[in-house]
C-alpha positions as CSV (number, residue, x, y, z in Angstrom):
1,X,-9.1,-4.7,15.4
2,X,-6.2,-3.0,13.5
3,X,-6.6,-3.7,9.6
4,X,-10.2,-5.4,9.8
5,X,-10.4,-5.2,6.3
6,X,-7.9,-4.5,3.6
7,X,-6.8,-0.6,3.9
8,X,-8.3,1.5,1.0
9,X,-6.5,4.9,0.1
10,X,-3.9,7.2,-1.7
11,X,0.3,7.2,-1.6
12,X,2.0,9.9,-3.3
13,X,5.0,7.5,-4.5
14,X,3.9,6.6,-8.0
15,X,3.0,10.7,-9.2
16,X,5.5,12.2,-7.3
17,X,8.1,10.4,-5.8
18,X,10.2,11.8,-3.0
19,X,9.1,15.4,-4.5
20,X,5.6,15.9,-2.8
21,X,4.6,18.7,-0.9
22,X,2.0,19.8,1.6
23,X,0.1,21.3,-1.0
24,X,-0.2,18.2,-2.7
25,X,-1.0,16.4,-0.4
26,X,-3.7,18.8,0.8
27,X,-5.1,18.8,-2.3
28,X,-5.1,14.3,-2.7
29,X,-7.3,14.5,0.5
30,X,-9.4,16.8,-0.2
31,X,-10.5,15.1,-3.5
32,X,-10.8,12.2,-1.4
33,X,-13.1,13.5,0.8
34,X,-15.4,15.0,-1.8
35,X,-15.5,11.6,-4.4
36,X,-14.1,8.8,-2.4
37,X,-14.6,8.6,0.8
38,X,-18.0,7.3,0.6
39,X,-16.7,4.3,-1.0
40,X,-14.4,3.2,1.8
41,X,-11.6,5.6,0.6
42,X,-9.8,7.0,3.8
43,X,-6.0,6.5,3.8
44,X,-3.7,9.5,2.5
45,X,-0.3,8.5,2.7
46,X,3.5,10.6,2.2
47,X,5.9,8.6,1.0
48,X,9.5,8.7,1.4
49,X,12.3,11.4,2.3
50,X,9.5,13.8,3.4
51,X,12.7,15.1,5.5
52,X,14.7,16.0,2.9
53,X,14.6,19.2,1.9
54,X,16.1,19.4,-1.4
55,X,14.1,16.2,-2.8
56,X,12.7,16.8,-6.6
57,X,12.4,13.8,-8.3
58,X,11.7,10.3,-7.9
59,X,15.5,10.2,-7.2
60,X,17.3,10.2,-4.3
61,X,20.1,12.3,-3.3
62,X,22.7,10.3,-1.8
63,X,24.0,11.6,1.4
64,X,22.0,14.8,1.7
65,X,21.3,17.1,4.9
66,X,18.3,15.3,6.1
67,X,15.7,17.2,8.9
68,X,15.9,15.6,12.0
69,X,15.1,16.7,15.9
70,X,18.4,16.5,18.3
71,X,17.0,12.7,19.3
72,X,18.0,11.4,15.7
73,X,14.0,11.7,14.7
74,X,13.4,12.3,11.3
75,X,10.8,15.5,10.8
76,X,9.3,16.6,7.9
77,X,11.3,19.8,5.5
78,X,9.7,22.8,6.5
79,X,10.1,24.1,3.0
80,X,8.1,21.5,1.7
81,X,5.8,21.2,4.5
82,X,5.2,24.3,6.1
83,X,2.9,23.8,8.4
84,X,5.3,21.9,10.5
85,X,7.7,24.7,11.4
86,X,8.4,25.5,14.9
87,X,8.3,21.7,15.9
88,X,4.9,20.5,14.9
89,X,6.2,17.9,12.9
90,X,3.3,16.3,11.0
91,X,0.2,17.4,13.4
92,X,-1.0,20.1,11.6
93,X,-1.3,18.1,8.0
94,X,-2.7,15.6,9.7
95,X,-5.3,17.4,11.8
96,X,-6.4,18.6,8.4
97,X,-6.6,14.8,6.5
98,X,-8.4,13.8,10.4
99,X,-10.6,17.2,9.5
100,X,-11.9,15.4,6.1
101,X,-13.0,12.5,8.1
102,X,-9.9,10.5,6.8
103,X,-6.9,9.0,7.8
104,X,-2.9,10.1,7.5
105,X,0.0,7.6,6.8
106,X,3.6,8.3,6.0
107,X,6.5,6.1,5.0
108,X,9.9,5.4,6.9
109,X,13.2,3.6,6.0
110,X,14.0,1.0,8.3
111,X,16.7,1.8,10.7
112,X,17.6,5.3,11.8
113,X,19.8,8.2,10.0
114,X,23.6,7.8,9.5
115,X,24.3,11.1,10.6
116,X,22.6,10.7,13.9
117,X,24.3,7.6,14.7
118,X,28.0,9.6,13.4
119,X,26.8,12.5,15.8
120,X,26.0,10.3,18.9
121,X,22.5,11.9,19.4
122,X,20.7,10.7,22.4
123,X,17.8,8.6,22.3
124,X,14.7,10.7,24.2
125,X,14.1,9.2,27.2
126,X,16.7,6.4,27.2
127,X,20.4,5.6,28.5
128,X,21.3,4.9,25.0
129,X,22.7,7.2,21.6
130,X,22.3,6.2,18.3
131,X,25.3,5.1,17.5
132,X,24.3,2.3,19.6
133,X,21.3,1.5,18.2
134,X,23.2,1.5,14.6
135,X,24.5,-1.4,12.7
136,X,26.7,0.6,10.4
137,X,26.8,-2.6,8.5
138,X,23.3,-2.7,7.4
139,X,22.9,-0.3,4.7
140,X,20.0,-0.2,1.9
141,X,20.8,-0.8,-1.6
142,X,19.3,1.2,-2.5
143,X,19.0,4.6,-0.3
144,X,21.9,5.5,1.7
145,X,20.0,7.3,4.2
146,X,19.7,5.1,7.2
147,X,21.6,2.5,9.1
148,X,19.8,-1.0,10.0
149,X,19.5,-1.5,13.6
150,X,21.4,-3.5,16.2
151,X,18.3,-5.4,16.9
152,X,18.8,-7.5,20.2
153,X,20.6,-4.5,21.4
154,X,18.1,-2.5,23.9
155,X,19.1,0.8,22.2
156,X,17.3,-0.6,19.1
157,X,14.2,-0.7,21.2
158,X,14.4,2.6,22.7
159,X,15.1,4.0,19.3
160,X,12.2,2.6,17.9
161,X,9.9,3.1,20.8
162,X,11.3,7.2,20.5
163,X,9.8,7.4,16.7
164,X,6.6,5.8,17.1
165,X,5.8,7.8,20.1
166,X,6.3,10.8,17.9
167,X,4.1,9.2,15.1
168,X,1.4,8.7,17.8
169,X,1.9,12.6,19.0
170,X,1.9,13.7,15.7
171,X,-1.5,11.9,14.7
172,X,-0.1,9.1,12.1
173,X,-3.0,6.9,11.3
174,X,-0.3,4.1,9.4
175,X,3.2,3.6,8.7
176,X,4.9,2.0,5.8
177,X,8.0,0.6,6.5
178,X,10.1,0.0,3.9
179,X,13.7,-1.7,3.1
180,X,12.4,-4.2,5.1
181,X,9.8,-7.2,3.9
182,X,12.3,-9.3,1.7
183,X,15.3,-8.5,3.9
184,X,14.7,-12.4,6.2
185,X,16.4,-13.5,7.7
186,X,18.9,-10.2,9.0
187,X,15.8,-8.2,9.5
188,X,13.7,-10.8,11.3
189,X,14.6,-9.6,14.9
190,X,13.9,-5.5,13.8
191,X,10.4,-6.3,12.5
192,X,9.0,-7.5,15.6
193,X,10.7,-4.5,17.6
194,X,9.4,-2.2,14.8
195,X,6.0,-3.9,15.2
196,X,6.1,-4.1,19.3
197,X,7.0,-0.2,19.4
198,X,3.9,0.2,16.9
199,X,1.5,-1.8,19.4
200,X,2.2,0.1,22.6
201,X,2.6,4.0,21.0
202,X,-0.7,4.3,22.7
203,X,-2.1,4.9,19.3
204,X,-3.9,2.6,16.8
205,X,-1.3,2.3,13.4
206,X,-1.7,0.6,10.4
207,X,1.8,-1.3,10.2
208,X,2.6,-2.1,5.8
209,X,6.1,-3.4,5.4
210,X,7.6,-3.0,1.9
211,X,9.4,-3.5,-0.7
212,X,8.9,-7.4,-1.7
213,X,8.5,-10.0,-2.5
214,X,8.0,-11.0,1.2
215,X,9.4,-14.7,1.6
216,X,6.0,-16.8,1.4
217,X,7.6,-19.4,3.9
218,X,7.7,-16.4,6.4
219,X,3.8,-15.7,6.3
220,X,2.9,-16.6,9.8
221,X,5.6,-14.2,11.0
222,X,4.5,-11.6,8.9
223,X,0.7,-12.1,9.9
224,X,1.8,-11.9,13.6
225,X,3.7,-8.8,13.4
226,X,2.4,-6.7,10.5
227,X,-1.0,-6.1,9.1
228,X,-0.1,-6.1,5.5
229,X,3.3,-6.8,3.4
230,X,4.2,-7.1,0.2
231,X,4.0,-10.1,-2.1
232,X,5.9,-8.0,-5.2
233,X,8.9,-5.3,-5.8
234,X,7.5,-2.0,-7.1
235,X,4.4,-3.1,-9.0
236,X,4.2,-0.5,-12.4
237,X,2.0,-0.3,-15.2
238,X,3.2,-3.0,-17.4
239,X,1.1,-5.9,-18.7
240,X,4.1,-8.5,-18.1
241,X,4.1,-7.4,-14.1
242,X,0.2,-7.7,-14.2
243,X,-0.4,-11.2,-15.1
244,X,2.6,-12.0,-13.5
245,X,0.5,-11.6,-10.2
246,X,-1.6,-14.1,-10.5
247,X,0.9,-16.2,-9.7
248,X,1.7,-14.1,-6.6
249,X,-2.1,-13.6,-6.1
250,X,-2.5,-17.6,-6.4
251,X,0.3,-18.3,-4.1
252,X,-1.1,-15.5,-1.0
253,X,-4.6,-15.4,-1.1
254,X,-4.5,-18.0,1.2
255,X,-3.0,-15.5,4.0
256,X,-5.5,-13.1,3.7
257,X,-7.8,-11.8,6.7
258,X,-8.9,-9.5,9.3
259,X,-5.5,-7.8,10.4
260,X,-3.1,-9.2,7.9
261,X,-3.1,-8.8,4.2
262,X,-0.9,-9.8,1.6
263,X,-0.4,-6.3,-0.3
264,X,-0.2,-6.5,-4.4
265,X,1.4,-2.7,-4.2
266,X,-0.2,0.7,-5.2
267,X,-2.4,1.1,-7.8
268,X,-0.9,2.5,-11.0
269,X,-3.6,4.8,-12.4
270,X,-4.3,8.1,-13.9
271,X,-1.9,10.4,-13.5
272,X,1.9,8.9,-12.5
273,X,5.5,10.2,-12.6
274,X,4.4,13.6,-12.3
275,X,8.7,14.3,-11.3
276,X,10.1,12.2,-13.6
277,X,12.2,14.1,-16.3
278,X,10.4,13.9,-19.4
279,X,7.4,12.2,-18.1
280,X,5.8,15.0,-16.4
281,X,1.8,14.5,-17.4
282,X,2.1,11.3,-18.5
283,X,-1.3,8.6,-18.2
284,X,-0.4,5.3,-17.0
285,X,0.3,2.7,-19.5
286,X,-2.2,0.3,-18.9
287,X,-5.2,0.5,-21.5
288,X,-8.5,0.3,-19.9
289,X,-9.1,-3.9,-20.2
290,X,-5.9,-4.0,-18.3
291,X,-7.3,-1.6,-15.6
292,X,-10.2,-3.5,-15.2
293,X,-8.0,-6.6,-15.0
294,X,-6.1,-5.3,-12.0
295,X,-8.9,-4.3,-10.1
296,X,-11.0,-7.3,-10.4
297,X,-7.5,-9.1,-8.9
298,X,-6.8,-6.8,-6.7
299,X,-10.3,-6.5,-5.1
300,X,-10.7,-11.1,-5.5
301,X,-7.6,-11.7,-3.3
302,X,-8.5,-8.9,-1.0
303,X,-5.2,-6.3,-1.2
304,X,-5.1,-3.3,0.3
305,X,-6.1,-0.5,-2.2
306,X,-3.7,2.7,-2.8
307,X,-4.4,4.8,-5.8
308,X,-0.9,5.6,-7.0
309,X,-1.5,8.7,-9.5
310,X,-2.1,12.1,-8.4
311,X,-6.3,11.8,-7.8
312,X,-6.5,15.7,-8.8
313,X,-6.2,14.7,-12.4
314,X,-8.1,11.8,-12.7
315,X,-10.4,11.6,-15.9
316,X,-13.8,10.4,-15.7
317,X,-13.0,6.4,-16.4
318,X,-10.1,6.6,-13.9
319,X,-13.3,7.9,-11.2
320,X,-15.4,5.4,-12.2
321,X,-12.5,2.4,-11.5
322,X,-12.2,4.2,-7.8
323,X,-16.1,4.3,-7.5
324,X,-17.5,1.0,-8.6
325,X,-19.1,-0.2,-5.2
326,X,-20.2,-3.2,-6.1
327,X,-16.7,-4.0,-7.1
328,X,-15.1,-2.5,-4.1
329,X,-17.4,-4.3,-1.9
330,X,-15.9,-7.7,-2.5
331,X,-13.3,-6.6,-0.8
332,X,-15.6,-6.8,2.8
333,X,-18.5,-9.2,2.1
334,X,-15.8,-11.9,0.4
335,X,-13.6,-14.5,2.3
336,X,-11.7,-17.6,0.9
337,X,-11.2,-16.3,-2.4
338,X,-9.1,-18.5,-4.9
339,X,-8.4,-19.2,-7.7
340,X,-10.4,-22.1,-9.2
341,X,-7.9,-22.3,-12.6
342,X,-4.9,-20.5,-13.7
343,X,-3.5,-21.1,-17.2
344,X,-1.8,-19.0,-19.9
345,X,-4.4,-17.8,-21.3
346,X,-7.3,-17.6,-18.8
347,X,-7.3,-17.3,-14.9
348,X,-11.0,-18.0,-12.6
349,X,-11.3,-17.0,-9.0
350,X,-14.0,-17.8,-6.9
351,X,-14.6,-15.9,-3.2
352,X,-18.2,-17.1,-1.3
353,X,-20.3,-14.0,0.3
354,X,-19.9,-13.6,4.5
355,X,-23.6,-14.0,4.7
356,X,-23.9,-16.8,2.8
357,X,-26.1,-15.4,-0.1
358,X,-24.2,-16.3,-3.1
359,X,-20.7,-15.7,-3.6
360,X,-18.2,-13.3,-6.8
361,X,-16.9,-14.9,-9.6
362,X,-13.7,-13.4,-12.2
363,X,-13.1,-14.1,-15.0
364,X,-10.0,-12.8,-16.5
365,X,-8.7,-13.2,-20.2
366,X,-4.6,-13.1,-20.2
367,X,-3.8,-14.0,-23.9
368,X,-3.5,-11.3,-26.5
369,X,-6.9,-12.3,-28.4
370,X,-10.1,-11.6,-27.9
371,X,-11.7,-15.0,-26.1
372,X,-14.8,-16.3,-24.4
373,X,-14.1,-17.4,-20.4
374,X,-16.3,-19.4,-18.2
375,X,-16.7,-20.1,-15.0
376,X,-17.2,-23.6,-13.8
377,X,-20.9,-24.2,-12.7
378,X,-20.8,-23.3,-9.0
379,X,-22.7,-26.0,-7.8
380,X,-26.1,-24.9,-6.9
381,X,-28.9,-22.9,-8.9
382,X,-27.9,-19.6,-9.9
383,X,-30.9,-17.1,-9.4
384,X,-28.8,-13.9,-10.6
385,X,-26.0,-12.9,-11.5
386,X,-24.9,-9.3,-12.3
387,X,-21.7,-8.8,-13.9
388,X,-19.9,-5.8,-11.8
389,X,-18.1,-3.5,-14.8
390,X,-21.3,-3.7,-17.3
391,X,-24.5,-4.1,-14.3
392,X,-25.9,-6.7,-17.1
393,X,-27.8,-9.5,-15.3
394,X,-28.7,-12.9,-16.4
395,X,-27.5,-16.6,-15.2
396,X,-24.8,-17.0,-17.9
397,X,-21.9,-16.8,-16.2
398,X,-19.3,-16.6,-19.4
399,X,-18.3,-13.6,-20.8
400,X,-16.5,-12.8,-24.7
401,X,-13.6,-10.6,-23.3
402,X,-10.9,-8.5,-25.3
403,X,-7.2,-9.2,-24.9
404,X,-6.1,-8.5,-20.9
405,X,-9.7,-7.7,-19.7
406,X,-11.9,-9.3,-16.9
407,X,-15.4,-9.6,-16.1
408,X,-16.8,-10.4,-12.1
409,X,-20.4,-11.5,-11.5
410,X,-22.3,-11.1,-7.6
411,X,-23.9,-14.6,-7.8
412,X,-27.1,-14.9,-5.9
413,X,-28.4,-18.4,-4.7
């Protein structure tokens, strides 16, 4: 199965933007394979305009020369990724990530790029151009790069079914599709072709569709044709956006499992906005309660897992928050996780063990005081209980927490 569990890995958006390199990328993976990989760490993802050559920031350049084949298929800027000169698109990069015993994703825009459709470029192996395929008409907000597609039309398909056959070729392990998760109804029709040339690349992909919030009342579509979505716009590193999850969290977690997994976006620790003018170096904002906080949650209702800052700078308590197995481990051995009360001040989840041994308990302090939470008695005799950031055992399953910060207990029957 695609997705069994909730993908764990690294995307180059939140430290770099639509400015990253090969280098850079070489050099996320490679730190991955030395410190995380043994922890169920494996994903190392590009994000967007890797085919735009004269990318530097987190900005976009509206209408810019974009790289493309002469089928209208997007390929990465040589000057920024050398290894795919003379047509190797992105096998060599990721024969390298594969190499490290990991596992290479990049992102797309929905749709396919103006200029191909304005220069009728043919569609590889197809009756069809791409100004057939294009719905001129359907134009992100906010990145002018592509058109939407003409979805019931069959150039769509064949469109779609071209790229994804290139992915395959090239290696491409998953594929985050953006413009595309809170776009319902106009966009209903080019998810499932987007997800239907995915399924018969001849290649196993990951399928993410972003931005959100994906439409809750759309969940059993999304489960059927995507493995994970997500339930929030760009997620940052602002307290007001974190507790503001819970609610997401509370409203998802219900639509989590094997193959499809409501995504709470990247993580944003460490180093982040590595391109942004005046922010180059900065840490992430969140104190260290508040990353603690955001990886209980994250790991309790099962998201996927990308590290957002650039993992070559990461200090020794930013390691440590990507290396706590125990903690990462609820993220396999759980199921059913919810939350058992969700207030202003204070938020419990709950999520029973597979095996049936016991089950993992959060507790989570959202007021701006330091305050003693509990969790309810579970209903049978607690032998242990170890408390996941600290390793302290006992059978008290309260905890005095500062302002924004969590505690989570393995509860053994």
């Amino acid at each position: 199965m695609i997705a069994q569990y909730p993908p764990m890995g690294w995307n180059s958006w939140d430290c770099w933007g639509a400015a990253v390199t090969e280098d850079t990328v070489r050099r996320n993976a490679a730190y991955m394979a030395e410190h995380l990989k043994e922890y169920g760490w494996e994903y190392v993802v590009v994000d967007i305009q890797w085919y735009q050559p004269t990318a530097a920031s987190h900005a976009y350049e509206p209408f810019s020369d974009l790289t493309m084949d002469g089928y209208g298929r997007l390929l990465p800027a040589e000057n920024r990724f050398p290894s795919s000169a003379g047509g190797k698109g992105f096998g060599p990069l990721a024969d390298y990530v594969h190499g490290l015993g990991l596992k290479f994703g990049i992102h797309i825009m929905r749709g396919l790029p103006r200029t191909a459709a304005h220069r009728k470029l043919p569609i590889l192996d197809s009756p069809y151009t791409c100004a057939q395929a294009a719905d001129p008409n359907s134009i992100c907000l906010w990145n002018p790069d592509m058109y939407g597609t003409r979805a019931e039309e069959p150039a769509a398909k064949a469109y779609y079914d071209s790229i994804f056959r290139l992915y395959a070729d090239w290696g491409v392990d998953y594929v985050k599709c953006d413009d595309i998760a809170r776009e319902y109804p106009r966009c209903r029709r080019e998810i499932e072709i987007i997800s239907e040339a995915c399924r018969r690349c001849g290649r196993e992909i990951v399928l993410s569709l972003s931005p959100g919030p994906a439409p809750l009342e759309q969940a059993e579509h999304l489960k059927q044709y995507a493995n994970l979505w997500r339930i929030t716009d760009d997620f940052w590193d602002d307290w007001r956006l974190l507790k503001a999850m819970f609610e997401r969290a509370e409203k998802w977690c219900v639509h989590a499992g094997p193959g499809h997994w409501p995504d709470a976006d990247m993580l944003p620790l460490g180093a982040l906005r590595l391109c942004y003018p005046g922010e180059e170096g900065k840490w992430t904002r969140f104190t260290p309660a508040e990353q603690r906080t955001m990886m209980t949650l994250w790991c309790m209702m099962r998201s996927p897992l990308m590290m957002g800052g650039d993992m070559t700078k990461n200090d020794p308590f930013t390691l440590s928050l990507l290396t706590n197995g125990a903690l990462l481990e609820i993220e396999k051995e759980s199921w059913c996780a919810h939350p058992l009360r969700t207030a202003e001040d204070e938020a419990v989840w709950i999520a029973p063990r597979r095996d049936g041994a016991g089950c993992y308990a959060a507790a989570f302090n959202l007021s701006e005081k330091k305050r003693r939470v509990a969790v309810p008695d579970p209903g049978r005799p607690v032998r242990m209980a170890t408390e996941l950031w600290t390793g302290k055992t006992g059978r008290r399953l309260s905890a005095l927490l500062p302002a924004h910060d969590a505690a989570v207990w393995r509860i053994q029957f």
